[in-house]
C-alpha positions in Angstrom: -18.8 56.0 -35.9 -16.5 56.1 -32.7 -13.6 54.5 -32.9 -12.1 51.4 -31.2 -9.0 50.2 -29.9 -7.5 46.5 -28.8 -4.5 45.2 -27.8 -3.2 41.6 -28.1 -1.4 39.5 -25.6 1.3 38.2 -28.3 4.8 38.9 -27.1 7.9 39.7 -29.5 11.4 39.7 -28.8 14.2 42.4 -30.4 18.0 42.8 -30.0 16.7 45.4 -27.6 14.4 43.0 -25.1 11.2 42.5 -25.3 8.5 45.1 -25.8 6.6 46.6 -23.0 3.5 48.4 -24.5 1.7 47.4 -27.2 2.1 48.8 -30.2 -1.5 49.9 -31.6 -0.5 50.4 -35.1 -3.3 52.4 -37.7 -4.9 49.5 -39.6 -6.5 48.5 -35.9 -6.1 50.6 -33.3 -7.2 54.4 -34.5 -7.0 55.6 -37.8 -10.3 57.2 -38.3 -10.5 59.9 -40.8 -13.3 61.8 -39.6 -14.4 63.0 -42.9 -14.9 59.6 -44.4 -16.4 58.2 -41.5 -14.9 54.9 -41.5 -13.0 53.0 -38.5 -10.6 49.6 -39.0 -12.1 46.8 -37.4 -9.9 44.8 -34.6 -9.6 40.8 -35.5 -7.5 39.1 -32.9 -6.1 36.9 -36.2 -4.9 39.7 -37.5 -2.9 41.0 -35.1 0.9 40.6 -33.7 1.8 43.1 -31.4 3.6 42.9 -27.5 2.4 41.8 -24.4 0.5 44.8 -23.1 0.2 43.0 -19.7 4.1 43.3 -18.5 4.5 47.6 -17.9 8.2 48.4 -17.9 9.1 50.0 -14.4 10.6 53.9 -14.3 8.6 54.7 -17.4 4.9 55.3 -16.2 4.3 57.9 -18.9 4.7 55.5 -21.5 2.5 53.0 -19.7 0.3 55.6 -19.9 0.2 56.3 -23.3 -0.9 53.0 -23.9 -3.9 52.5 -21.8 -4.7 55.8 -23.0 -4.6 54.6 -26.6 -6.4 51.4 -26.3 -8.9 53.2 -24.3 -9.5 55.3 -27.4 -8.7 58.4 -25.4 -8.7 62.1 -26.5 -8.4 64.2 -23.4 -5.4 66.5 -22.9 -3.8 64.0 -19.7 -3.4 61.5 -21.9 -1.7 63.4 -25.0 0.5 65.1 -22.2 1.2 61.7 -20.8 2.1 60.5 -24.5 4.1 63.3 -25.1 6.3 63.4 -22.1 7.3 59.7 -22.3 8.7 60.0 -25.3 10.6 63.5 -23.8 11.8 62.4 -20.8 12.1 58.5 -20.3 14.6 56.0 -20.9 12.9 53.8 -23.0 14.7 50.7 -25.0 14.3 51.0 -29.6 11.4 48.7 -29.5 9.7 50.7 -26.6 10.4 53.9 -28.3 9.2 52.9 -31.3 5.4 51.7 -29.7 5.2 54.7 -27.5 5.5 57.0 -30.4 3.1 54.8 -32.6 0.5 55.1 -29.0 1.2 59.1 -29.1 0.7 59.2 -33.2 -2.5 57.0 -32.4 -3.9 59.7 -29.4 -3.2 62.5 -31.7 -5.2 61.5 -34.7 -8.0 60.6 -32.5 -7.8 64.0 -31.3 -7.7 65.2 -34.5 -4.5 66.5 -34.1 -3.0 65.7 -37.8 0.6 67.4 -37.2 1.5 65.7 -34.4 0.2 62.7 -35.3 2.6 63.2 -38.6 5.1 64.0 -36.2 4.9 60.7 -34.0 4.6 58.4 -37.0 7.5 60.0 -38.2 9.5 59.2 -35.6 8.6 55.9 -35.3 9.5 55.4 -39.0 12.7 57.0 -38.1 13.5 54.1 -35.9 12.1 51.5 -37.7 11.5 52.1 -41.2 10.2 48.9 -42.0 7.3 49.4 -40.3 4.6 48.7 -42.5 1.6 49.8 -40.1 3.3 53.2 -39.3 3.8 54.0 -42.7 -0.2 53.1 -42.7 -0.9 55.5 -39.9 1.6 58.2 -41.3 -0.8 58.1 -44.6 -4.0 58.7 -42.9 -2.0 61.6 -40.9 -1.1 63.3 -44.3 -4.7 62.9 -45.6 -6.2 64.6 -42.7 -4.0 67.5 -43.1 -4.9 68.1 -46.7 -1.9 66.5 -48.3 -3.5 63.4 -50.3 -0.2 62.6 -52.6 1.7 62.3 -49.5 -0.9 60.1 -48.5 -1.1 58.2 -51.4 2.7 57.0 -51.3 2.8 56.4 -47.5 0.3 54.3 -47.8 1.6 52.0 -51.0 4.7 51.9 -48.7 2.6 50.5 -46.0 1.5 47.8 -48.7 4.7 47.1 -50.3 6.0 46.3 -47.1 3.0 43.9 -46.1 0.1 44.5 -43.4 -1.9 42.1 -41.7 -5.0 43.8 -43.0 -4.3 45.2 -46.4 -7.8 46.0 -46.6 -8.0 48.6 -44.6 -4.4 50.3 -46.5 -6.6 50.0 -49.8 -9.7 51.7 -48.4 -7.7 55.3 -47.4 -5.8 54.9 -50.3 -8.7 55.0 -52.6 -10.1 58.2 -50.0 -7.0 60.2 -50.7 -6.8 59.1 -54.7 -10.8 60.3 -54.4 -9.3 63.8 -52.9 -6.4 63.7 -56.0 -9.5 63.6 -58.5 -8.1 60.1 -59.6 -11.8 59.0 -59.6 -10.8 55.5 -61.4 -7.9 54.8 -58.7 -10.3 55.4 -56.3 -12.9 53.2 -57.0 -10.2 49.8 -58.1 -9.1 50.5 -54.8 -12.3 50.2 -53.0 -13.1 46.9 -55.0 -9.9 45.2 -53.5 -10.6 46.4 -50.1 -13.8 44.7 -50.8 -12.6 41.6 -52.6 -9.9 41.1 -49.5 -12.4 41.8 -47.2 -16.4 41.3 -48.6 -18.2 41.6 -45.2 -16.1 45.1 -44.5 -19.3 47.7 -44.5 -16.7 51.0 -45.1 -15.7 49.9 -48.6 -19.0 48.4 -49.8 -20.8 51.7 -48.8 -18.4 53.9 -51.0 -18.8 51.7 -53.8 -22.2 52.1 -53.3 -22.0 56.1 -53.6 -19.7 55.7 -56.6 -22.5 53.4 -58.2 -25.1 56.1 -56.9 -22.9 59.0 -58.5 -22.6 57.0 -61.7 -26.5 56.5 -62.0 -27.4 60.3 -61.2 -24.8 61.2 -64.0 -26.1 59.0 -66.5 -29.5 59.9 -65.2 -28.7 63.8 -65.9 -27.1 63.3 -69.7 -30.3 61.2 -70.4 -32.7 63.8 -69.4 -30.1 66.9 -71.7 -30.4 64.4 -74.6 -34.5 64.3 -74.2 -34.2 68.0 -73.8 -31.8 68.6 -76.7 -33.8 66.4 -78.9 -37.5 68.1 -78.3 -35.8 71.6 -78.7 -34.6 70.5 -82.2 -37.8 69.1 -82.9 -40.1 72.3 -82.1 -41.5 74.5 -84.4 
């Protein structure tokens, strides 16, 4: 399933001005594990990020990076573009913060788990309240095999509130699966499905879990019939 990317036309004011590129933060803009398959759905409700319509002059790298990550992007001009904003211009806090979320979001679409970790990282650095980073940094961890990692980030992400907590429950319960916390993982599925029921990513892995669960019981069924004619023989 490809992933997809939006933007908003909400604006929001810091100490710092205004941001200038939007900020496409993981529960919406990118985060697709590959290996699970599964891609956050956009809802314009949901979202409350900067005007991506005003581009801030003497920083086209950065402006860049943007359209690159909303366009869902993975070739090497737009990670270099992403990259060099955030190396060599002048941006204000809130635009350095967005730019680096863009850059963590090109990376991770790349498949690029590192520097992905390394971008969310930064933008946590700066602002590290930022629930949706803290989202993105989690799914970062779990591609590069480090799922407790993953696990906190992400119930940072929730303890500090996202717009779509749904999506924070369903990677959750994919790197408490990778723990072999079997039971986490599947409560965690069921509230990504009771916030959201019409979400198809967390009703199809309940639905393997309740697949996995029938085979199993299936199997010890068919070893007890076996068991229990072996005794009975002659």
């Amino acid at each position: 399933m490809p992933p997809s990317a939006t933007t908003t036309n909400a604006s929001a004011s810091t100490a710092g001005g205004s941001y200038l590129f939007p900020i496409l933060a993981a529960s919406f803009a990118l985060i697709v594990c590959f290996a699970l398959e599964a891609v956050a759905q956009n809802r314009p409700e949901d979202r409350n990020r900067p005007d991506s319509s005003r581009v801030s002059l003497g920083a086209p790298n950065a402006a860049l990076c943007a359209e690159a990550a909303a366009a869902g992007r993975v070739d090497d001009q737009a990670a270099e573009a992403c990259d060099r904003a955030v190396e060599t211009e002048r941006l204000n806090r809130a635009n350095q913060i967005a730019t680096q979320i863009n850059r963590g979001a090109v990376h991770l679409r790349r498949r690029d788990g590192e520097a992905a970790l390394s971008a969310y990282d930064a933008a946590i650095a700066l602002d590290p309240d930022n629930a949706d980073a803290h989202l993105s940094r989690g799914v970062a961890l779990h591609m590069i095999g480090r799922p407790g990692p993953a696990v906190a980030a992400i119930t940072e992400a929730l303890s500090l509130g996202l717009s779509a907590p749904y999506v924070a429950y369903y990677y959750r319960a994919a790197a408490r699966e990778a723990l072999g916390d079997a039971r986490g993982a599947y409560e965690d599925y069921r509230t990504a499905l009771a916030i959201e029921p019409n979400w198809g990513p967390a009703y199809q892995e309940l639905g393997r879990f309740a697949r996995v669960r029938r085979d199993a019981l299936a199997d010890a069924s068919e070893a007890d019939d076996g068991g229990g004619g072996n005794r009975s023989a002659p």
